[in-house]
ROSE-4610 file (N, C-alpha, C; in Angstrom, 1 decimal, always signed):
// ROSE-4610
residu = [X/X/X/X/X/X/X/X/X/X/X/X/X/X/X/X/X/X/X/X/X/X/X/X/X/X/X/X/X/X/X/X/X/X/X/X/X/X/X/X/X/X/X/X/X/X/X/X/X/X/X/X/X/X/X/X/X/X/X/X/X/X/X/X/X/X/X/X/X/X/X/X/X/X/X/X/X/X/X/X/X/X/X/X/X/X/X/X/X/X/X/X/X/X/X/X/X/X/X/X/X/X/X/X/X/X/X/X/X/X/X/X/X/X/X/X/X/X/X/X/X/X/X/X/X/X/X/X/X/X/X/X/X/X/X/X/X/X/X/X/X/X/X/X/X/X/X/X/X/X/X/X/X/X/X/X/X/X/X/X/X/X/X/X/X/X/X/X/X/X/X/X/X/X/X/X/X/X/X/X/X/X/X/X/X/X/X/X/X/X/X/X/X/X/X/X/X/X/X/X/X/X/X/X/X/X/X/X/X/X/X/X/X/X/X/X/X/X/X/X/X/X/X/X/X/X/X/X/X/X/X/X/X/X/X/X/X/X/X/X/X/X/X/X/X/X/X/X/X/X/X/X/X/X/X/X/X/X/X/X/X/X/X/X/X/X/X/X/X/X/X/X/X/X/X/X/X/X/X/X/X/X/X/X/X/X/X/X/X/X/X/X/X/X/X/X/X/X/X/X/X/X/X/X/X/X/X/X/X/X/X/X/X/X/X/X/X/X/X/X/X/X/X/X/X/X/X/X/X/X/X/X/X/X/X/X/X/X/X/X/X/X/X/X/X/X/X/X/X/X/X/X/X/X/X/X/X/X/X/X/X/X/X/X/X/X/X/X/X/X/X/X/X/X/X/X/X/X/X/X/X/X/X/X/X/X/X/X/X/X/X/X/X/X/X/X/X/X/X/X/X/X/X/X/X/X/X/X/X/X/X/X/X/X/X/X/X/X/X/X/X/X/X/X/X/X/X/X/X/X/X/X/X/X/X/X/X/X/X/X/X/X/X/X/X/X/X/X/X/X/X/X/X/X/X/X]
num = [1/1/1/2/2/2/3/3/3/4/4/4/5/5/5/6/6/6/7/7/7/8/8/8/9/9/9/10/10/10/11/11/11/12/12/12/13/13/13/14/14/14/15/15/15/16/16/16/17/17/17/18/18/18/19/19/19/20/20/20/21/21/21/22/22/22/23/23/23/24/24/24/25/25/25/26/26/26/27/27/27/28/28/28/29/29/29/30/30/30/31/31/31/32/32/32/33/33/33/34/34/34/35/35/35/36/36/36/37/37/37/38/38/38/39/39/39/40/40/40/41/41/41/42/42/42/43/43/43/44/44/44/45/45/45/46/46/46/47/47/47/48/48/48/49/49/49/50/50/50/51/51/51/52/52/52/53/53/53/54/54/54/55/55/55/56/56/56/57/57/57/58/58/58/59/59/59/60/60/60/61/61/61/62/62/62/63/63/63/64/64/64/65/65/65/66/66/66/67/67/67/68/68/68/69/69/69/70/70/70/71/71/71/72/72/72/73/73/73/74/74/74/75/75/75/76/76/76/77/77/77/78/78/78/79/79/79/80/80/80/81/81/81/82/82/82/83/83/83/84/84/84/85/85/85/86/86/86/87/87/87/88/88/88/89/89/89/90/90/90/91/91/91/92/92/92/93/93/93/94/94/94/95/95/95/96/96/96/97/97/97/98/98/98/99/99/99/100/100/100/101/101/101/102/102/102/103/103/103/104/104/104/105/105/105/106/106/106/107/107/107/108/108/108/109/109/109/110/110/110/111/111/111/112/112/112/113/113/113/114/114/114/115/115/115/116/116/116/117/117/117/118/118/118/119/119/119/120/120/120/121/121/121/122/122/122/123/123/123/124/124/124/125/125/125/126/126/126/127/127/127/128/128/128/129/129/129/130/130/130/131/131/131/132/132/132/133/133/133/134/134/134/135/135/135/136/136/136/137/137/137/138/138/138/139/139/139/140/140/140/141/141/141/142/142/142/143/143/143/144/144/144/145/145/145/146/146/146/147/147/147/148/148/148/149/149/149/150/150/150/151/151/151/152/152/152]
x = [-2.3/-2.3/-3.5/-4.1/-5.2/-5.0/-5.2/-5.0/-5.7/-5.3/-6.3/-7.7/-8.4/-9.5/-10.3/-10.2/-10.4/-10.0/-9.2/-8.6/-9.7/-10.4/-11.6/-12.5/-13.0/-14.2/-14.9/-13.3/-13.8/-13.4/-12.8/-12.6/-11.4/-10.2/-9.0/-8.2/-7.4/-5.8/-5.2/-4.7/-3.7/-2.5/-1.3/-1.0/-0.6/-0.2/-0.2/+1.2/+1.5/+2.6/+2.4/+2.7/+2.6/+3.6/+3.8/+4.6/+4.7/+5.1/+4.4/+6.0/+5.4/+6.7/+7.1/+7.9/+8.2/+9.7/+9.6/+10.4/+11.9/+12.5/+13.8/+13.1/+12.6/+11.7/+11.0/+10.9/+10.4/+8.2/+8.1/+6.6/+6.1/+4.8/+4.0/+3.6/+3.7/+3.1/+1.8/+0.8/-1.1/-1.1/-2.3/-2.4/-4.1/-4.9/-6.7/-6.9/-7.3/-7.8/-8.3/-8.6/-9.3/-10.9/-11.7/-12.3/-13.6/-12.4/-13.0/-12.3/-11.5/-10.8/-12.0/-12.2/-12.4/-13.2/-11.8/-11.5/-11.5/-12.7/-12.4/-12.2/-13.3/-12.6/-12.8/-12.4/-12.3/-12.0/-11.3/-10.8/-8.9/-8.6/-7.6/-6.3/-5.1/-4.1/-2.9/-2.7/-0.8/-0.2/-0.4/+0.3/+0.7/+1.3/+1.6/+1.1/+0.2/+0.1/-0.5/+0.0/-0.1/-0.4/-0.6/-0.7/+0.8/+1.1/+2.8/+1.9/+3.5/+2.8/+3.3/+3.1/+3.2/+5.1/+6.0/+7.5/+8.1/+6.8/+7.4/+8.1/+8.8/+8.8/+8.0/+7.7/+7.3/+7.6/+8.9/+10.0/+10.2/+10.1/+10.2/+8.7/+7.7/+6.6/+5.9/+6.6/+6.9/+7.6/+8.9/+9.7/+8.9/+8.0/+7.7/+6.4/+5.9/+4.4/+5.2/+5.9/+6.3/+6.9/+7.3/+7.7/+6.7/+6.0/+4.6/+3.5/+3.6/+2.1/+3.1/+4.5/+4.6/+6.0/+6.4/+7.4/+8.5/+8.9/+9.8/+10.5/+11.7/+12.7/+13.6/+13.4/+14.2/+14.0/+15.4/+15.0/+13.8/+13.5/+12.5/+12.9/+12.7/+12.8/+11.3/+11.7/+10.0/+10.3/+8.9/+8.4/+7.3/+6.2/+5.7/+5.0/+4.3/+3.3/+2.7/+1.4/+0.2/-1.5/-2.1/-3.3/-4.0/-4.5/-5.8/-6.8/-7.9/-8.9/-9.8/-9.5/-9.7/-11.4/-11.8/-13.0/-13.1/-12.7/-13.1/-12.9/-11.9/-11.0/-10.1/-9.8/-8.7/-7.3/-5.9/-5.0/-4.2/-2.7/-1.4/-1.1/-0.8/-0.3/+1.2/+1.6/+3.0/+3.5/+4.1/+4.1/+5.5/+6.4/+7.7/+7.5/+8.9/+9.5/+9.9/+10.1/+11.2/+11.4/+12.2/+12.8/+12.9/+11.7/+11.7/+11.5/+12.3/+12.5/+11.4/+10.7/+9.4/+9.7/+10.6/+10.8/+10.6/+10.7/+11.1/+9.4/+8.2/+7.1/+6.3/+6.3/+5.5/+4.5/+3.4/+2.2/+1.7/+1.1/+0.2/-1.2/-1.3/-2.9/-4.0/-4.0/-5.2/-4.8/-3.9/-3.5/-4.1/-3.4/-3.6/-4.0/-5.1/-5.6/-5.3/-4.6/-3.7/-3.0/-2.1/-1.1/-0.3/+0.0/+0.5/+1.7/+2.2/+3.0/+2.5/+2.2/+1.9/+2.3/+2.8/+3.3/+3.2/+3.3/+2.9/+1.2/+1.4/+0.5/-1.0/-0.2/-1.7/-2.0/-1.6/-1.2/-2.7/-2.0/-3.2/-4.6/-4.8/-6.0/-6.2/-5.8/-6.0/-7.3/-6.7/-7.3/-8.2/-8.9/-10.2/-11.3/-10.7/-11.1/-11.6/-10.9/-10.5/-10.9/-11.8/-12.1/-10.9/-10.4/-9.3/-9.8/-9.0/-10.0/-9.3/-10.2/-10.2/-9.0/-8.3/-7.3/-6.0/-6.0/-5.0/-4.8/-5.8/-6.5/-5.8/-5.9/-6.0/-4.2/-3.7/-1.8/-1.8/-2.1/-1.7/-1.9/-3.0/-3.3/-1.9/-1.9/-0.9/+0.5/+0.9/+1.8/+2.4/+1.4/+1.1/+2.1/+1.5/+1.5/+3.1/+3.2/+4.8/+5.9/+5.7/+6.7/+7.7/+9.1/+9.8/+9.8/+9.6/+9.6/+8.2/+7.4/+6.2/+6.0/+4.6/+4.1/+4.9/+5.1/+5.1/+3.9]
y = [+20.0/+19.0/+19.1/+18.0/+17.8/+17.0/+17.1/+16.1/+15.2/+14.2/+12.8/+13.3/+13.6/+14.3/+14.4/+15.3/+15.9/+14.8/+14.1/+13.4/+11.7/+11.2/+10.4/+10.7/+11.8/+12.9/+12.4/+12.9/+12.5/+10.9/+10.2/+9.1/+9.2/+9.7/+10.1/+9.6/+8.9/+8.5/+9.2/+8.2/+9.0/+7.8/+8.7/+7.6/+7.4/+6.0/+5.6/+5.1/+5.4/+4.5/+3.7/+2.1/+1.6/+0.9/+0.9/-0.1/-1.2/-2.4/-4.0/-3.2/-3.6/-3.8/-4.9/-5.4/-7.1/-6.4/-7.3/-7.3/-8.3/-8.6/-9.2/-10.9/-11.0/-12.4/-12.8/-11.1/-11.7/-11.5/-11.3/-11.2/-10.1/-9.6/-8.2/-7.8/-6.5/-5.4/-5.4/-5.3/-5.1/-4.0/-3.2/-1.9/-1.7/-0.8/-1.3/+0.3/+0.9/+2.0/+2.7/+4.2/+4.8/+5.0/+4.5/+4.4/+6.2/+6.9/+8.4/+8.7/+7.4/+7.9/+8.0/+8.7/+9.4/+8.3/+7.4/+6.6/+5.4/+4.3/+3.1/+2.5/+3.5/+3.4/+2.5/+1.4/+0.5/-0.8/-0.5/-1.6/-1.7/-3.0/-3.5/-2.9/-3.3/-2.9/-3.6/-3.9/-4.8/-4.0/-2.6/-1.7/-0.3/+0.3/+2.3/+2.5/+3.5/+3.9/+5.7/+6.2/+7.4/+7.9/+9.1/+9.2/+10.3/+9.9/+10.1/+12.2/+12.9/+14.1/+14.5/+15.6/+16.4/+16.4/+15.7/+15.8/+14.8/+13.9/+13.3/+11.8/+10.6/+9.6/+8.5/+7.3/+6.2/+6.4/+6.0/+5.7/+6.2/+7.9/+9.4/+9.1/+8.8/+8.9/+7.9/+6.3/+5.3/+5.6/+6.3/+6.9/+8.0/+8.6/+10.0/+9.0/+8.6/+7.9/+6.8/+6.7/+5.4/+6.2/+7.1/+8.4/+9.2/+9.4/+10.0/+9.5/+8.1/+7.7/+6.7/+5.6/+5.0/+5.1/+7.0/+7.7/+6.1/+5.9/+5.2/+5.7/+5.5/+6.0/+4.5/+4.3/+2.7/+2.7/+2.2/+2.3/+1.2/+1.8/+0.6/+0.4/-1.1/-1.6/-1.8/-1.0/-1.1/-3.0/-3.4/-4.7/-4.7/-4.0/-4.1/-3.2/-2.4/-1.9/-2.3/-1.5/-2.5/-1.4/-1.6/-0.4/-1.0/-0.3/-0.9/-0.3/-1.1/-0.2/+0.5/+0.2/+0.3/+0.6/+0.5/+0.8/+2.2/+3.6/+4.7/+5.2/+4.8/+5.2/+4.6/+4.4/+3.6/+4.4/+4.0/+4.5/+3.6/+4.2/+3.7/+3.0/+2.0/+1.7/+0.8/+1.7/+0.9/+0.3/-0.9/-1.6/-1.6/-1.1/-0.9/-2.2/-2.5/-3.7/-2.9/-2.8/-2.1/-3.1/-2.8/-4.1/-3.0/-3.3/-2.4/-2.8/-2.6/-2.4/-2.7/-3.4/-3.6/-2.3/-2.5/-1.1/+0.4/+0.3/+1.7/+2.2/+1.5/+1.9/+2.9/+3.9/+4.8/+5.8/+4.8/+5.3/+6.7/+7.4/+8.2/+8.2/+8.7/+8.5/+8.5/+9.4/+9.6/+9.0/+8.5/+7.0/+5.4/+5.2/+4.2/+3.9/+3.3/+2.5/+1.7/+0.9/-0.3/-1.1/-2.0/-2.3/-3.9/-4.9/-5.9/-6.7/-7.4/-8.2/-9.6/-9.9/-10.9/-12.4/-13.2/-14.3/-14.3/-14.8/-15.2/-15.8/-17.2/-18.0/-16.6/-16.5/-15.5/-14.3/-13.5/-12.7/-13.1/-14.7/-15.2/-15.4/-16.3/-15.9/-14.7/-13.8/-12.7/-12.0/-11.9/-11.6/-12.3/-13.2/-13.8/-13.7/-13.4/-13.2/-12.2/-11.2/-9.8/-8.8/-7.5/-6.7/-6.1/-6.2/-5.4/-4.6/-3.2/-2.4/-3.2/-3.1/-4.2/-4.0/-2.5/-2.0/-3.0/-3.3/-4.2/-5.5/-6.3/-7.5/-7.8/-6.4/-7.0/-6.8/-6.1/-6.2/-7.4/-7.7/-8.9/-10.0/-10.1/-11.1/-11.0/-10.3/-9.2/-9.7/-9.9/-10.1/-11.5/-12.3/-14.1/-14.3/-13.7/-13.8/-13.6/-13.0/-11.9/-12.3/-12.3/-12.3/-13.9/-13.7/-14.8/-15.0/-14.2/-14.5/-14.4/-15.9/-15.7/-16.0/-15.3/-15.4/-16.9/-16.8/-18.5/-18.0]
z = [-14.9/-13.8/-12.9/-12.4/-11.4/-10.3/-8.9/-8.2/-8.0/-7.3/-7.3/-7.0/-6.3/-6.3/-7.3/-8.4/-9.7/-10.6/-10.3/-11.4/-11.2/-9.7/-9.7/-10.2/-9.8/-9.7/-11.4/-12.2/-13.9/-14.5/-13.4/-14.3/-14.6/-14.9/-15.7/-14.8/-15.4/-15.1/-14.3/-12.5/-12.2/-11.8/-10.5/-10.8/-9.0/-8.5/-7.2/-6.7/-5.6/-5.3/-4.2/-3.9/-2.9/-2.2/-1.1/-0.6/+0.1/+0.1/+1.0/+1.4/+3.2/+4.0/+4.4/+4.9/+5.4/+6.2/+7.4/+8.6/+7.9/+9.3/+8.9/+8.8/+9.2/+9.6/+8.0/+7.6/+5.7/+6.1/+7.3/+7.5/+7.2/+6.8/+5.7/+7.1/+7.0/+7.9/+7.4/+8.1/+7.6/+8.7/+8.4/+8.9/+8.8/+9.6/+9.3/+9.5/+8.3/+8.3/+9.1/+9.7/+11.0/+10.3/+11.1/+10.9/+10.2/+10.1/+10.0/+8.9/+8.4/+7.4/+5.6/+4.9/+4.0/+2.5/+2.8/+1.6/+2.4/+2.3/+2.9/+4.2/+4.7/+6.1/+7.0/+7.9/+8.7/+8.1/+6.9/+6.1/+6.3/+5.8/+6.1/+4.6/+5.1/+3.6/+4.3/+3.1/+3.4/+2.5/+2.2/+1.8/+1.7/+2.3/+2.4/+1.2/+1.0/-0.6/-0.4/-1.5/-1.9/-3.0/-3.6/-5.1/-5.1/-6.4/-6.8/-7.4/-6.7/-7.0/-8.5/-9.0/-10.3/-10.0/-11.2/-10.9/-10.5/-9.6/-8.4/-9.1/-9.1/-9.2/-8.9/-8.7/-8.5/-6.8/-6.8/-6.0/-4.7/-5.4/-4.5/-3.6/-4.4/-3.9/-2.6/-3.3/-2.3/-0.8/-0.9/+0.2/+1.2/+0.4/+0.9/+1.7/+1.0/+2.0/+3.0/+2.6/+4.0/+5.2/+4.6/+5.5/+6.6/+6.2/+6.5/+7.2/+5.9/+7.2/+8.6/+8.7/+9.1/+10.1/+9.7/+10.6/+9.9/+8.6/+8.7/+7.5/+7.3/+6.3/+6.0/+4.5/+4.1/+2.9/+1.9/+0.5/-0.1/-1.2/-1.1/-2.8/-3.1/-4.9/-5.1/-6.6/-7.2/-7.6/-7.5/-7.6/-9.1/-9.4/-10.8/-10.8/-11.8/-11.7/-12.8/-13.0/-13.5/-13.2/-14.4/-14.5/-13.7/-12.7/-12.0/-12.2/-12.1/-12.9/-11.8/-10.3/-8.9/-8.8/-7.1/-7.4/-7.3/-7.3/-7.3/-8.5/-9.1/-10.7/-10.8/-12.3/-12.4/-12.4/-12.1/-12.2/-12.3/-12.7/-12.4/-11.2/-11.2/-9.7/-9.5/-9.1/-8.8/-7.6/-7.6/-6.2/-5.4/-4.7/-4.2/-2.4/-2.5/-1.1/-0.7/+0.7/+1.6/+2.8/+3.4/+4.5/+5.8/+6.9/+7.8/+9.4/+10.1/+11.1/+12.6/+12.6/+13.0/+14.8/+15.4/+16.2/+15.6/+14.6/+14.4/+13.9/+13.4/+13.3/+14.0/+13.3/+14.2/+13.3/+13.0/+12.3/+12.6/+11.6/+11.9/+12.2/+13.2/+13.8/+12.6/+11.7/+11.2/+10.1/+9.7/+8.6/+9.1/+10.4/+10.8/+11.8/+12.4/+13.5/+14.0/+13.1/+14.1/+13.1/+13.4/+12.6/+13.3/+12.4/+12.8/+12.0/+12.4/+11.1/+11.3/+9.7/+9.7/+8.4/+8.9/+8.0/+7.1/+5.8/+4.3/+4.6/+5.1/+5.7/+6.3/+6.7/+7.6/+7.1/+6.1/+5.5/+4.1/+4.0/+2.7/+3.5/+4.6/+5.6/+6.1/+5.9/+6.1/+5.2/+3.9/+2.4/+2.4/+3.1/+3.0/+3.8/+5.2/+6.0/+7.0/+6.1/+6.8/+5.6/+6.0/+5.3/+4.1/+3.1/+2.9/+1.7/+1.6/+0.4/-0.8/-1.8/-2.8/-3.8/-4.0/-4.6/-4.2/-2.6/-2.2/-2.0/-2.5/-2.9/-4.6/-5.0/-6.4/-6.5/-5.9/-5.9/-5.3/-4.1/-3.7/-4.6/-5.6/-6.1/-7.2/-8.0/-8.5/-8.1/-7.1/-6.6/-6.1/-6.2/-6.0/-7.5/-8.6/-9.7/-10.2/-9.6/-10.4/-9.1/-8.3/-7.6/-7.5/-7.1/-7.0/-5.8/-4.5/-3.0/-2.6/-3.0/-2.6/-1.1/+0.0/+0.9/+1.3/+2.8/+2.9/+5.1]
């Protein structure tokens, strides 16, 4: 076993977990990277994502990052996953829904910069308009596709 790291570094398969959040209202949480952050930084995401550890589940790993970066605890249903061929390496990427609490959000500083909920509607002006890293573009697009509760 290698971690994500090692596992870009050469190109080699890993795998990812993400989560789209949506309120009681049904509206996507977007979130804009810290600008110090490593991977992408001062870009936008309408998704919690992690890489799934050695043992770990899809699911486990969905839970554990929503946990972490957004101080939130909620089950979440996997939605699809699907190879992405991403821009740093390709990997596994799997996409999980959870139904969350718009009070209870309490990001991590050096995850997140700032954070909003936003419509279906604005959510798609969003993706056009708004820096977002391209990994989350391509689920959302991903997700236009496959999903029965599309954006409104």
């Amino acid at each position: 076993m290698v971690d994500r790291s090692e596992a870009v570094a050469a190109g080699w398969l890993y795998r990812m977990s993400m989560v789209l959040c949506r309120d009681a209202a049904g509206r996507y949480l977007v979130h804009r990277r810290p600008e110090s952050s490593s991977r992408f930084p001062g870009e936008y995401s309408w998704l919690v994502a992690g890489a799934v550890g050695a043992g770990e589940s899809y699911a486990q790993a969905a839970r554990r990052e929503l946990r972490e970066e957004m101080g939130v605890r909620a089950p979440v249903r996997p939605l699809f996953t699907f190879l992405c061929r991403g821009e740093l390496s390709p990997y596994w990427f799997a996409v999980h829904e959870a139904t969350v609490d718009q009070g209870r959000i309490a990001p991590q500083a050096t995850e997140v910069a700032w954070h909003g909920w936003l419509s279906g509607t604005e959510l798609r002006d969003a993706m056009t308009s708004w820096k977002f890293v391209s990994d989350s573009r391509d689920a959302y697009n991903r997700y236009l596709e496959l999903a029965t509760d599309t954006p409104q």
